[in-house]
C-alpha positions, 0 to 999 in steps of 0.5 A: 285857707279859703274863706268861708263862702256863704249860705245864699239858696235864693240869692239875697246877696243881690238884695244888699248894697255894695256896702253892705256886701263889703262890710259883710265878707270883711267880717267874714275874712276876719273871722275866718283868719282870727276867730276860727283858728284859736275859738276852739282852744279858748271854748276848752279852757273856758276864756275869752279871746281878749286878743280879738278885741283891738281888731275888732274896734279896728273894723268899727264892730263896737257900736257900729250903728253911732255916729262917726263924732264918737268914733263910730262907723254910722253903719245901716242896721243890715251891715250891723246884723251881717256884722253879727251873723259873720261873728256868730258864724265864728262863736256865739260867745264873740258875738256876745261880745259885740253885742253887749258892747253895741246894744247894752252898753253903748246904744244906752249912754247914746240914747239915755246919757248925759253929753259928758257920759257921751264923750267920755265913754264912747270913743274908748268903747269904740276903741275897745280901750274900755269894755262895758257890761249890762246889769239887769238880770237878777238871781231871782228876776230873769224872765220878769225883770221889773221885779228887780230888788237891787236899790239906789238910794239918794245920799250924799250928792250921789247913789248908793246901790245894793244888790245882786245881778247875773248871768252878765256877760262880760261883768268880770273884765268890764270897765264900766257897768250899766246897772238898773236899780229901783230908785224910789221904786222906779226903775232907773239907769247907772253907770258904775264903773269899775274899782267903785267902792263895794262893787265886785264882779266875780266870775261865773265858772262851770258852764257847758255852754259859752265857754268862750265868753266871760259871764258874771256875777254883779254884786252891790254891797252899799257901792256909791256912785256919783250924781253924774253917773246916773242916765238921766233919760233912763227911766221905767221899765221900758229903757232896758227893753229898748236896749234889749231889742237892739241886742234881740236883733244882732241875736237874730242875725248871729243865729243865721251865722251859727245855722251857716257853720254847722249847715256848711260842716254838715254838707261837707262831711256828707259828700266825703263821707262814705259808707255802703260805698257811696257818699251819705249825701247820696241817701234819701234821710241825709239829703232830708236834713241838708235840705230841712237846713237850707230851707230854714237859713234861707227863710231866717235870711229874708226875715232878718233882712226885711227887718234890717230893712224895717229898723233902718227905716225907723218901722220895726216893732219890738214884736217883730224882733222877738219873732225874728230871735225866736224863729232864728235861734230855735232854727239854728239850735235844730239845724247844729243838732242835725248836723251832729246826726250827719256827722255821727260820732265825728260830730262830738269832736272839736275837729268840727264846730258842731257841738260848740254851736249846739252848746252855746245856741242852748244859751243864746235860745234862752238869754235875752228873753226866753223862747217861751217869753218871745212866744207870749210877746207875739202871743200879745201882739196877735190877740191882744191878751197878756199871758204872762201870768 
């Protein structure tokens, strides 16, 4: 089949690098020939994709901003974000994928690990030989996660930690588990791996919403864990957020990838579907919403790419990302709605990718920070109040 050729009202094309283009349209043949083919079978039975995971490690998609001496690509920030939109544009629950295994996962080993937690971890999450899970959001703390009540206590030359996390993507197959736990009352790094002694990761079943990706439960029942596996840079509350922005931005990439999909569906569909006798791209409302679409992608286009441009200088505030996932996923939600009112009844049906994105993008507007959360950052940034409570 011809591969996907893109959304590029106002040529950002010309403002990306050889590279970045190369890294860009071999994720998009990727997902074209692996992930648009069997996405939809796997969001109906509720599964991840685990045949992808190989490939993906293949392309140097894990971790693809580290260095090349633990088996990673040493990507630019805007070929990583291509990377995230072109997966997205797939399934948000791919993407999910590679971002948690990215810049929950190993973004904190590389940042606040030990040089043995480095080299043992690394290359195998690079290679996709082992999968990594973040745990930080809890049953009772999404929003405010410095409420946390998971504990480690000190004991016997190591850790023994006790409580819940959830909503973890990935936590069911993970190998190993970043887990953040108060440890005399402040917040600290873990990497627990899998098979430790009262830790169990259950499987969250019944979703409407990222059907294709594993989400669980974390559950630390007296589980002890030694003294070397303890981040020992991973301190306070601010190193989860770091990690947390890594994955914000992918987010705000993906989104565009997803707005892509259902943009693309939505004008297809509307020039070859006839009523009245003419195409309904030919009336005034439709062409309203295919242009309210183009002109969205088009404006999440160059704020991604400017902030791509920011980080790989070492510029971009966490502020920025949180405008960029807020504006971009809130875009791409509405646009996926839109499309399924172009495409009327057809819109429903797994024919089309509309109403998997619109599912799914439910999730992604509210997982790593909540739209409303994102606004009161900004909010902060602009007038200097906190809001939060």
């Amino acid at each position: 089949m011809p591969h996907f050729h893109g959304v590029d009202y106002f040529n950002t094309d010309s403002l990306l690098s050889e590279d970045e283009r190369m890294v860009r349209d071999t994720v998009r043949e990727f997902v074209d020939d692996n992930v648009i083919p069997v996405i939809e079978k796997h969001y109906r039975e509720g599964t991840f994709p685990m045949s992808l995971v190989g490939k993906m490690a293949e392309l140097g998609l894990f971790g693809s901003t580290l260095p090349a001496k633990y088996g990673c690509a040493e990507m630019n920030n805007v070929a990583y974000g291509l990377v995230m939109q072109e997966l997205e544009r797939g399934d948000s629950g791919v993407r999910s994928f590679a971002s948690v295994q990215s810049g929950l996962v190993m973004y904190p080993i590389f940042t606040f690990g030990t040089e043995e937690q480095k080299d043992r971890w690394l290359p195998k999450l690079a290679k996709g030989e082992a999968i990594g899970c973040f745990g930080l959001t809890e049953p009772d703390y999404g929003s405010n996660p410095g409420g946390m009540v998971t504990r480690a206590e000190k004991k016997n030359g190591g850790y023994v930690l006790n409580g819940a996390k959830m909503w973890i993507t990935n936590g069911t197959i993970a190998d190993l588990a970043v887990v953040w736990a108060k440890l005399e009352g402040e917040i600290r790094g873990f990497l627990v791996e899998k098979g430790a002694k009262g830790f169990a990761a259950p499987e969250m079943k019944g979703k409407h919403s990222l059907r294709a990706s594993v989400t669980s439960e974390l559950v630390f029942q007296d589980c002890w864990i030694p003294e070397a596996n303890r981040m020992p840079k991973a301190e306070g509350l601010k190193a989860p957020l770091m990690c947390l922005s890594q994955a914000r931005y992918g987010i705000a990439w993906g989104a565009i990838g997803s707005a892509m999909a259902t943009y693309d569906a939505a004008l297809t569909y509307a020039k070859s579907r006839i009523q009245f006798d003419k195409p309904i791209a030919a009336f005034q409302l439709t062409q309203e919403k295919l242009v309210h679409m183009v002109n969205e992608i088009t404006k999440g286009q160059l704020l991604c790419l400017h902030l791509g441009r920011l980080k790989d200088q070492g510029k971009a505030k966490f502020t920025q990302i949180s405008l960029a996932k807020r504006n971009n996923v809130f875009h791409a939600l509405e646009i996926a709605r839109m499309a399924r009112e172009i495409l009327g009844a057809n819109g429903i049906l797994d024919e089309y990718p509309v109403m998997r994105h619109s599912a799914n993008l439910e999730s992604v507007k509210t997982y790593e920070g909540t739209h409303e959360m994102h606004t009161l950052i900004v909010g902060e940034d602009i007038t200097g109040i906190a809001a939060f409570q």
